[in-house]
N, C-alpha and C positions, 0 to 999 in steps of 0.2 A: 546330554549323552549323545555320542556321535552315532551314525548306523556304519553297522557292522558289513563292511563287503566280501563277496568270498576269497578274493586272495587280498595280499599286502603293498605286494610291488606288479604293478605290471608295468607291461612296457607295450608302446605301438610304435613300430618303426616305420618311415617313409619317406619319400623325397619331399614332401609337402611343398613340392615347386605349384604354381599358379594358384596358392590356398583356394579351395571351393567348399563348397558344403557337403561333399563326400568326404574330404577329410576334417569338416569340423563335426561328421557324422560320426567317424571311426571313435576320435578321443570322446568326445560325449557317451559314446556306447561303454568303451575302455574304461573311464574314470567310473560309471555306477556298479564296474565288477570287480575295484580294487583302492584299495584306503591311500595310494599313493600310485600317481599316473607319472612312467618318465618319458616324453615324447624321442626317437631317435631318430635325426636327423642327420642323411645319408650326405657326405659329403660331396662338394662338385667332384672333385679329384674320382671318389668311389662309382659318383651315378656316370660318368662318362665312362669309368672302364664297365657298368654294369649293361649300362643303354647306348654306347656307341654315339652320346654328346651331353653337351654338358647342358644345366638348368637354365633356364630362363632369368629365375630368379636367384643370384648369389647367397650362399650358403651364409651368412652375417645378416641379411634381410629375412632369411626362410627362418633361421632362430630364431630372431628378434616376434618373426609373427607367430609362431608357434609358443614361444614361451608366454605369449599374451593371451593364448587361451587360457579362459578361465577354469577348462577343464585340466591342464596342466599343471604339476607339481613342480617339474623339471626337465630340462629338452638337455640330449645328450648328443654330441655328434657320432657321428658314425663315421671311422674311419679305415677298419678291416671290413671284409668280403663276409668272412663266417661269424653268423649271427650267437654262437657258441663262445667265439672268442668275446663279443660284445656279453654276455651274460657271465661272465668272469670279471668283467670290470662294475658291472650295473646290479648283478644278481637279483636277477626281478622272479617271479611265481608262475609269472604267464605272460605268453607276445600273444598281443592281437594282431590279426592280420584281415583284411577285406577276404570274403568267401572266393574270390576269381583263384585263389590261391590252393581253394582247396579240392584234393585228388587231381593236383597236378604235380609232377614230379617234383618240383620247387617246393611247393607245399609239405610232401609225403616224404623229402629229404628234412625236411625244417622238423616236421613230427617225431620222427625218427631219433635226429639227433638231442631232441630237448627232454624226447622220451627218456634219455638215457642216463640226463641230468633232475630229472623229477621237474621237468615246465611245461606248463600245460598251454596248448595252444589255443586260443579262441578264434575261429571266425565270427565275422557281421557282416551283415549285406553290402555289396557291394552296391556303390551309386551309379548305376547304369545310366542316369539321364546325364552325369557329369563327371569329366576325368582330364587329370592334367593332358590325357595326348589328344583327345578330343578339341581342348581350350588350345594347344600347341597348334595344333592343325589349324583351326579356324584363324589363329594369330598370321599362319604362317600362308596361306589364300590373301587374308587382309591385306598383309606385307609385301606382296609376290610385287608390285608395281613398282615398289623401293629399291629394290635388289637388282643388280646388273642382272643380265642374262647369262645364261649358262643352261646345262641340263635339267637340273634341279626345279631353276624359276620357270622353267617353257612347263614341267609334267603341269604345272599347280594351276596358268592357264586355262 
């Protein structure tokens, strides 16, 4: 007999560029509160109009590792902006989201509109010791001596 979770389909979306253990925290958390986990994996084309540049890690390598977690059923890419239009394609119960999200406008729009579909949104702690911009950043100090000069490589210096 399998055990019974409280919703059926959830869904946690991310860029899961630099995999770290904040995001193998998120689906670990996500899978023990739903019978079927679909990871969604935020397009480069999307995270570059979302965050002003593109991943680190191309969007065929971020599947390939995210579909390898064990905690995953199925990784979905993510190709529109509204996370509404993705739950018309995917139809999940619940999005997880990292707590940094919650009671911030982003967040309280995302409530809102899933409110309105019956999804119910989960937070879980955010990993504050680890994050892809934090891993960015450190890469991007490391790197600084590689890179011609310009504005950018004199700030990091």
């Amino acid at each position: 007999m399998t055990e019974h979770r409280p919703y059926r389909v959830g869904y946690a979306p991310g860029a899961y560029d630099l995999f770290h253990i904040g995001h193998l925290n998120i689906l670990r958390h996500a899978k023990s509160h739903c019978d079927y986990l679909v990871a969604g994996v935020v397009s480069d084309e999307m995270l570059e109009q979302a965050k002003g540049r593109r991943p680190m890690i191309p969007l065929v390598e971020r599947l390939e590792i995210v579909r390898s977690v064990k905690y995953v059923d199925a990784a979905f890419v993510e190709t529109v902006p509204d996370k509404v239009d993705t739950w018309k394609q995917v139809r999940f119960d619940v999005l997880f989201k990292g707590d940094d999200w919650r009671g911030t406008p982003k967040g309280d729009k995302l409530e809102r509109d899933f409110a309105a579909v019956g999804v119910d949104i989960v937070y879980f702690p955010y990993t504050v010791h680890t994050s892809s911009t934090q891993l960015r950043r450190a890469l991007d100090v490391l790197t600084a001596d590689e890179r011609p000069a310009g504005p950018l490589s004199a700030e990091l210096r």
